[in-house]
C-alpha positions as CSV (number, residue, x, y, z in Angstrom):
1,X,-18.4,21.8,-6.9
2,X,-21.5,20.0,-7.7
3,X,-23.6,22.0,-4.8
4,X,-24.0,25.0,-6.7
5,X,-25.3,23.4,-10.3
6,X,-26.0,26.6,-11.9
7,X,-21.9,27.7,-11.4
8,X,-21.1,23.9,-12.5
9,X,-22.9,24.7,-15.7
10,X,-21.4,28.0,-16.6
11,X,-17.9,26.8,-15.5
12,X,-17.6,24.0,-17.4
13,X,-20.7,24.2,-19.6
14,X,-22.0,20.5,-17.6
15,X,-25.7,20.3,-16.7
16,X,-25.7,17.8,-14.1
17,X,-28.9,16.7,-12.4
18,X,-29.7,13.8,-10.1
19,X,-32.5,12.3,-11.5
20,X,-34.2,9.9,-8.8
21,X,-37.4,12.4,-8.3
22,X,-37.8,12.3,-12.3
23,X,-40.4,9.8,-13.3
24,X,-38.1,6.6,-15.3
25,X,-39.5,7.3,-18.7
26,X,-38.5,11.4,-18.4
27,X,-34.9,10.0,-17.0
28,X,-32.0,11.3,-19.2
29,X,-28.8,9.7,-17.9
30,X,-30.1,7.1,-15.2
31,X,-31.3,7.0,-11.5
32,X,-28.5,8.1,-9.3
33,X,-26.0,9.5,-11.8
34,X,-22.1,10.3,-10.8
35,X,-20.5,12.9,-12.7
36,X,-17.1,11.3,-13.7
37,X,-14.0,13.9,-13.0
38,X,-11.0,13.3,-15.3
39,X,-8.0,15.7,-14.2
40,X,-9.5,19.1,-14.2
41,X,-12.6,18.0,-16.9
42,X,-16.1,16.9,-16.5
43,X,-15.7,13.8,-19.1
44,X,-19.4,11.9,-18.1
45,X,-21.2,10.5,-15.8
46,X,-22.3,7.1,-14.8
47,X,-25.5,5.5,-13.1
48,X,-24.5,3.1,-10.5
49,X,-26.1,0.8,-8.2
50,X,-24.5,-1.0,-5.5
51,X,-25.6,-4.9,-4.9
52,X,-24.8,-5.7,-1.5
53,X,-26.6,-9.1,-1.5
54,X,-24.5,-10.0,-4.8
55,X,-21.4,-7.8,-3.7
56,X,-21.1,-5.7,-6.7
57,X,-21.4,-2.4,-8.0
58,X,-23.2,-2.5,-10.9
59,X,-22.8,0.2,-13.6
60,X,-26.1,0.5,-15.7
61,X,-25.0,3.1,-17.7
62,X,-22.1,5.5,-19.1
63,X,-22.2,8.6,-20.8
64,X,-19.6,10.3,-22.0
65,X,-19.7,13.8,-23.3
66,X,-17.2,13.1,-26.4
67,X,-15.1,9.7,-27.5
68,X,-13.8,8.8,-24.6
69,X,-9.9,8.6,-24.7
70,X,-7.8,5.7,-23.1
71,X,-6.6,7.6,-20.6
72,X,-10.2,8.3,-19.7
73,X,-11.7,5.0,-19.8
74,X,-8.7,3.4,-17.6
75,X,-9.4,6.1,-15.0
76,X,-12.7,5.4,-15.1
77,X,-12.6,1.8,-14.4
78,X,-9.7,2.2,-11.7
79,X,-12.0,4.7,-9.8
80,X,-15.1,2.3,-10.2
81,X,-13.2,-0.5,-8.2
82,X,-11.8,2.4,-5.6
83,X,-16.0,3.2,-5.0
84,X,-16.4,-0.6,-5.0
85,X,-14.2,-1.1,-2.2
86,X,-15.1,1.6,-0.7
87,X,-18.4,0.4,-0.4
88,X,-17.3,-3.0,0.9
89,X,-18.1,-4.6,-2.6
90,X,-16.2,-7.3,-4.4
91,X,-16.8,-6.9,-7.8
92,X,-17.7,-4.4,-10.2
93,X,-20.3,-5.6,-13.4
94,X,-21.4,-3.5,-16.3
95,X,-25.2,-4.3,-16.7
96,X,-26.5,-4.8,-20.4
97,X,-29.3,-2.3,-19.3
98,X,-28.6,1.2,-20.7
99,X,-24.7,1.1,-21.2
100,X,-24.2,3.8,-24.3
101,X,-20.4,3.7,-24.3
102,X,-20.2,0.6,-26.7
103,X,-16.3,0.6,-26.9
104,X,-16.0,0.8,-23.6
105,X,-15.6,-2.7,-21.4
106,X,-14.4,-2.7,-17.8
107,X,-11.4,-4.9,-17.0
108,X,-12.9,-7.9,-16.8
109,X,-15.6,-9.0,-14.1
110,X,-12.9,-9.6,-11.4
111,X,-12.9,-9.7,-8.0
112,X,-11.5,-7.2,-5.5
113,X,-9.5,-7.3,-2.3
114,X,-12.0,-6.2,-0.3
């Protein structure tokens, strides 16, 4: 789906562009930027980094494209610690840096069963 950006945008009218070759002060949305999938909508994305020396996936920024609903923001988190363990990580930390979404916290910093 995300292959083919120019469909992706007149499907469901989201412009979605990785942005690591973009110099950082040009950046939009973040370094390596995940769109976030919530049932059959494009609801955000979010710039992650994953900290193996710390063990934790560390989200440095969240953009969603309208108020994000409940629903939303609990999927959101719950598929954060599925990519944490996926990745072998035990923890999953919302940085300070860049984080737009100010009513959104993730459960709190716990740990995993990795």
């Amino acid at each position: 789906m995300i292959f083919n950006r120019r469909r992706l945008q007149k499907l469901f009218g989201f412009h979605y562009r990785i942005e690591i070759y973009v110099p950082e002060p040009k950046r939009r949305y973040g370094y390596y930027v995940f769109p976030i999938l919530h049932g059959d909508d494009l609801v955000g994305r979010v710039d992650l980094k994953a900290d193996r020396k710390l063990g934790e996936l560390q989200v440095k920024s969240v953009h969603f494209e309208a108020a994000p609903t409940e629903s939303v923001l609990q999927g959101t988190d719950a598929e954060l610690w599925l990519m944490a363990r996926w990745l072998g990580l035990s923890s999953v930390t919302v940085g300070t840096e860049r984080v737009l979404c100010s009513p959104w916290r993730l459960s709190a910093k716990h740990q995993a069963s990795v």
